[in-house]
N, C-alpha and C positions, 0 to 999 in steps of 0.2 A: 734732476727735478727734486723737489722739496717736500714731504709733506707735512712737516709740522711733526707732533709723536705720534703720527697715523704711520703705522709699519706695514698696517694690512689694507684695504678696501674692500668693503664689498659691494660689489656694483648695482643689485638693484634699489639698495639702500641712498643711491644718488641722484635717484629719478626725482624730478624736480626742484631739487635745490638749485640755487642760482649761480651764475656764472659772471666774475667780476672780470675791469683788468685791472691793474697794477695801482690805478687813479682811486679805486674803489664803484667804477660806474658798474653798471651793469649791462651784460654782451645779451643773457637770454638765461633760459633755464636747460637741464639736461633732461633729456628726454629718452635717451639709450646710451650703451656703449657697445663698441665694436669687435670682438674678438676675432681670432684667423685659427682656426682648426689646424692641426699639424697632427704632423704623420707620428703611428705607433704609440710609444712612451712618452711623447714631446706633448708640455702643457698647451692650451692655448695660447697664444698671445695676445694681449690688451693693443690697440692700435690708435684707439680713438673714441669721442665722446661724440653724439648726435645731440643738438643743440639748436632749442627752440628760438629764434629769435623775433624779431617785431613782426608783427601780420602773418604769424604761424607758419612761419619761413623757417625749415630745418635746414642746420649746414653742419659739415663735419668738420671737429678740431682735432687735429693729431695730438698725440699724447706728447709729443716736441712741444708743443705749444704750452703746455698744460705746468704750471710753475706751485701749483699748488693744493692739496685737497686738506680741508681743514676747516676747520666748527661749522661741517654742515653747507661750506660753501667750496666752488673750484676758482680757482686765480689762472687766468692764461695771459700772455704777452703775445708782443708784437702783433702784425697783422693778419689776423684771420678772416680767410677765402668766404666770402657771402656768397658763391653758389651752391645752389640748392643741394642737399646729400643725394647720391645714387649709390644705391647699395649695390656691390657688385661682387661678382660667382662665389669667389673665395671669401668674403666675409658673412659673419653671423653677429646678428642683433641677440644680448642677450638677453634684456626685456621680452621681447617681443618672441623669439626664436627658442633660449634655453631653460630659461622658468619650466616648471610642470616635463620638462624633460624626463625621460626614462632611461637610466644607465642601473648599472651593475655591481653592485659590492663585492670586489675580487674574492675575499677571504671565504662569504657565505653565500656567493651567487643568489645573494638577496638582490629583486629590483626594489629601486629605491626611485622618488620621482626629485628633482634639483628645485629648490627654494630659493637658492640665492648662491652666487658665485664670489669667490675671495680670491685678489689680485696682490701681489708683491712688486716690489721692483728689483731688478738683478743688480749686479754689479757692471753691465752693461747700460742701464739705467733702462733696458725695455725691462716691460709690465707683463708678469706670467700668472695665468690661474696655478694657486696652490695648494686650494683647499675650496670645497662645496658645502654649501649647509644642503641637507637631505631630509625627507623625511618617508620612514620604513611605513610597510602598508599597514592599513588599519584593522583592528581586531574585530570590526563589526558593523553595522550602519552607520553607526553615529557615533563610532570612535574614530579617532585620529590617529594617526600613528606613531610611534615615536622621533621628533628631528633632533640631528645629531652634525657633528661636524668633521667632518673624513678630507684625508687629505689626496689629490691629485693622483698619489701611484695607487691608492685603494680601490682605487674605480675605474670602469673601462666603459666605452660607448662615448667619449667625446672626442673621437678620434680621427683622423682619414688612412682609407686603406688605400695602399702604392697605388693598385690599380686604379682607382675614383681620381686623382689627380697624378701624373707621371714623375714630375719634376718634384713631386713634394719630400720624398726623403733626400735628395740632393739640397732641397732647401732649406730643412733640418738641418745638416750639416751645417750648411753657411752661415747659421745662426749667430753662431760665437766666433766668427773670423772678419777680419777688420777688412772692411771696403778694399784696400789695394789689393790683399790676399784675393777677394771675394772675385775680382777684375781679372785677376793670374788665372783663375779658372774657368771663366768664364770664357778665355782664349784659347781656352783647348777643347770648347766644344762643337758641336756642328751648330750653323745656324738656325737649325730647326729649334735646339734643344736650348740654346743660348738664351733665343724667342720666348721659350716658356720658363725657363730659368726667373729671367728679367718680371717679365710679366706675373711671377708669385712674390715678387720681394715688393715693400709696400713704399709709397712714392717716395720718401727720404731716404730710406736704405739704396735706391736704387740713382738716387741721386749721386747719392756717396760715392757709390760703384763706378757711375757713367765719368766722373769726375778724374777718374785714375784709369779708366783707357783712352787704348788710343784710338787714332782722330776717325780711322773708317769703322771700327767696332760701336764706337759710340752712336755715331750717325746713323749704320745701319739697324742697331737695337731701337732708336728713338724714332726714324722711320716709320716701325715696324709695329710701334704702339697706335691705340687709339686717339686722336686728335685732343679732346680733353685731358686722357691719361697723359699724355708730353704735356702737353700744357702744364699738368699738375706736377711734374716731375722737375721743370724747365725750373716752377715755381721754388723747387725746396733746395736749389741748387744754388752755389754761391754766385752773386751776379757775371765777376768776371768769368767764371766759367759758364754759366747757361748764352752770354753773350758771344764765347768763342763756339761753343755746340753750334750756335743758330746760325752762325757765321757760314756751317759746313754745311749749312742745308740747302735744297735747291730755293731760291729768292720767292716762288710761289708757297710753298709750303713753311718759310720761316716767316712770311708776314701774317697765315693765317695762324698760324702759333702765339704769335706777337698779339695779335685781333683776342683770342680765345682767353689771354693771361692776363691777372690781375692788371687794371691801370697802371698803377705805381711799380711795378713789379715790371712790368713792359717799358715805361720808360728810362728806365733805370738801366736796361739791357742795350734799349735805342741807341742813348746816351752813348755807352761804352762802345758798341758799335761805330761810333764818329769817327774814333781816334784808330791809330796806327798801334797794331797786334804787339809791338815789338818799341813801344812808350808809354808811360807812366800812364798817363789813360788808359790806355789799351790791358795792362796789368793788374787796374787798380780796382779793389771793390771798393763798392759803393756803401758799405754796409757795416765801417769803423766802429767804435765806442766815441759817441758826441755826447754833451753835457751841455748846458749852458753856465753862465759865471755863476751863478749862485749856486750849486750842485756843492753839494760837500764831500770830502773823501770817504764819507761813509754810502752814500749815492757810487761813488764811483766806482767800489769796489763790488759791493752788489753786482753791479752792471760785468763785471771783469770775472765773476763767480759762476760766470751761464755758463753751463760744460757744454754748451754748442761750439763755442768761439774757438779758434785756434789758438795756441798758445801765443802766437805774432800778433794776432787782434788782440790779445790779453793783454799786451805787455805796454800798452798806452791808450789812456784814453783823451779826445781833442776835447776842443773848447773852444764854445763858437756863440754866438751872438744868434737868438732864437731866427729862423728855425732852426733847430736843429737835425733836421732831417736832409741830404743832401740834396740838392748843393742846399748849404746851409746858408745861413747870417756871416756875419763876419766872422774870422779863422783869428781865435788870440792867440791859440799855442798848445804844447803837448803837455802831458801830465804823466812819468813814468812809474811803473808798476810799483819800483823798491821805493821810489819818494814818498808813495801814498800812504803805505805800509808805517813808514816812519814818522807819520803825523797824527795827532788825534781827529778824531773819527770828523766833530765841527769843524775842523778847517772849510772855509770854502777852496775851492781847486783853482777858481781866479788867481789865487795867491800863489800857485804851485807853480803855475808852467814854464815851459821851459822856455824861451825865446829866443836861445841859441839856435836850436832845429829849425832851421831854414827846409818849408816845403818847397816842394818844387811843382814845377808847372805840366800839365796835363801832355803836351808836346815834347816834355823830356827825354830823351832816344835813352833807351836799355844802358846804354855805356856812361852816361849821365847819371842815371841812378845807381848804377850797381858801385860807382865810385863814391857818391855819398854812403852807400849802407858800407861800406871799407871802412872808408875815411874815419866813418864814426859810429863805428862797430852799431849800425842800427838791425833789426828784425821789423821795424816797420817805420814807414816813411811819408808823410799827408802830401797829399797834391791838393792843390789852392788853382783858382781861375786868375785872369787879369785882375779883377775884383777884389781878391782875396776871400773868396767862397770856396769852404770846404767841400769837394768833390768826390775825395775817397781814401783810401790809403793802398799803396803798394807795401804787399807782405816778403820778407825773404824766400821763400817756399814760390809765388810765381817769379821772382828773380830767377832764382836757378831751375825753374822746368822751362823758364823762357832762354838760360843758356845751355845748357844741355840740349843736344841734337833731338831733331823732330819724334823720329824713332827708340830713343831712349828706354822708352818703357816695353821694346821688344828686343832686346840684347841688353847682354849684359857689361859688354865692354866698359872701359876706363874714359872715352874720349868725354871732350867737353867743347861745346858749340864755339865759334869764335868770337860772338858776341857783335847779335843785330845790328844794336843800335849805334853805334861810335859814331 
């Protein structure tokens, strides 16, 4: 995420300014932000904004969403969930909850009451409080006392102790370890413990997580959530994969999953559901870099700059005939990464594509594709309908988790699958 030369934030200084998207409309205004208390020395975490929208409808945007904070206003992308915000155990409102707070000034065990909270972003690109404005008590009836601005290790009281929540210094840990690590661990605990492992990581971290185990771990943690939490969890996950989770579910409980999650977000899983686990459908997410012909290489790259995307979704963007959302418009062609780079910023991308790169079809069997990404050293490859409707793209990455043996990600062996689809 971006914010402009805003290096700091301080979040109640955001209560009310408006919330655009990318178009310039307006989504609603902010009304709180959300932090997650952690154990000991560990700052809070920023997680998300609360966020007014038509008919004093509040709904929560994760800070994934969030593309921008700058003169006064927030920029979010993509689609954001219109159900209603539920605040829940582990999160604190700091409007509403840390304002007027009472903590501790380590050095003079002065109490000091919180005015205002100041957020960073890491190098992992989550949002940590680093600093609080404070203000010391007052000399008299009618004096105030001095505010001042102290940074995160000078202070104590916003904290959780081991005992108040179990899982919480294990979750500290996990903080700075990359979702497949996070997955490694989580297979060496007991199920009880697993349960509330999962249940403190917040819905995309734990997406990430659910994404890199395996098939009965996954299932029995998303089980084990509450029916909206999966839901909201199914949501942050890449479709090809929230579509094979559902797959493992019992038929009763992955339609009411299906029922509970965003429309769009639901059919899009449907969809992938149609096709054969182990063919280019089956593989493919739904959720590519699209354009339409008039998009300029300077559009494109933007769009290739989201540090969401995999480096395989990065490394082309399509070109389709509006809509552009899938299944799209008509399918003209690919645009790769290093061409774009090599053009001024106005080119339009009509001009670029490639039309060598023959997509291939939704019914394509594994052995099909993995000989096009050979053939012509590809990392990502469009799938097109009868129509020529952009569908999605197969990435390298589920090529080879789909040839590699089922169990893969529980030994460590050399073997490799003998390949589904032929």
């Amino acid at each position: 995420m971006t914010t402009g030369a805003a290096t700091r934030v301080f979040l109640a200084r955001l209560a009310g300014i408006g919330v655009f998207d990318p178009n310039g409309d307006q989504v609603g205004k902010v009304r709180d932000a959300i932090v997650v208390l952690r154990i000991g020395g560990n700052p809070p975490r920023l997680t998300g904004l609360v966020v007014e929208v038509g008919s004093r409808r509040r709904i929560f945007v994760p800070m994934t969403k969030v593309t921008a904070i700058d003169a006064g206003q927030v920029i979010v992308t993509g689609t954001v969930n219109l159900r209603r915000f539920e605040q829940r155990s582990n999160e604190t409102l700091v409007t509403a909850e840390l304002l007027d707070r009472s903590v501790t000034l380590v050095e003079s065990e002065q109490i000091v009451s919180v005015l205002d909270v100041a957020v960073e972003q890491s190098r992992s690109r989550d949002w940590f409080v680093t600093q609080l404005f404070v203000r010391r008590p007052g000399g008299g009836l009618r004096r105030r006392g001095e505010s001042i601005i102290v940074d995160w290790e000078d202070i104590r009281g916003l904290s959780l102790a081991v005992e108040d929540q179990p899982a919480e210094q294990l979750l500290s840990r996990l903080d700075s370890m990359r979702a497949a690590d996070v997955a490694d661990v989580l297979q060496d605990l007991s199920p009880k413990r697993r349960i509330e492992v999962a249940r403190g990581l917040d819905d995309e971290r734990l997406a990430d997580v659910l994404e890199e185990l395996p098939e009965d771990d996954r299932t029995q943690i998303l089980m084990m959530l509450e029916a909206e939490r999966a839901a909201d969890v199914l949501e942050e996950m890449d479709p090809d994969d929230a579509a094979d989770l559902i797959s493992e579910l019992p038929p009763a409980q992955a339609a009411d999953l299906l029922q509970r999650m965003e429309p769009d977000e639901a059919d899009d899983i449907r969809r992938l559901l149609s096709y054969d686990d182990f063919s280019a459908g089956g593989m493919m997410t739904t959720e590519p870099i699209v354009l339409s012909p008039d998009a300029t290489v300077a559009d494109a790259l933007a769009r290739i700059r989201n540090p969401d995307l995999s480096p395989a979704l990065a490394s082309q963007v399509y070109v389709t005939r509006p809509p552009t959302e899938t299944p799209t418009g008509r399918y003209l062609g690919a645009c790769h990464f290093q061409e774009l780079l090599r053009e001024p910023p106005g080119t339009l991308v009509s001009a670029l594509v490639d039309k060598n790169l023959q997509p291939v079809r939704p019914e394509a069997p594994l052995g099909e594709v993995t000989r096009n990404f050979a053939a012509y050293n590809l990392v990502a490859l469009p799938v097109v309908d009868v129509n020529n409707h952009l569908l999605g793209a197969v990435t390298i990455d589920d090529v080879i988790d789909h040839m590699l043996p089922e169990d893969w990600r529980e030994n460590d062996e050399d073997s490799v699958g003998q390949g589904h689809g032929d």
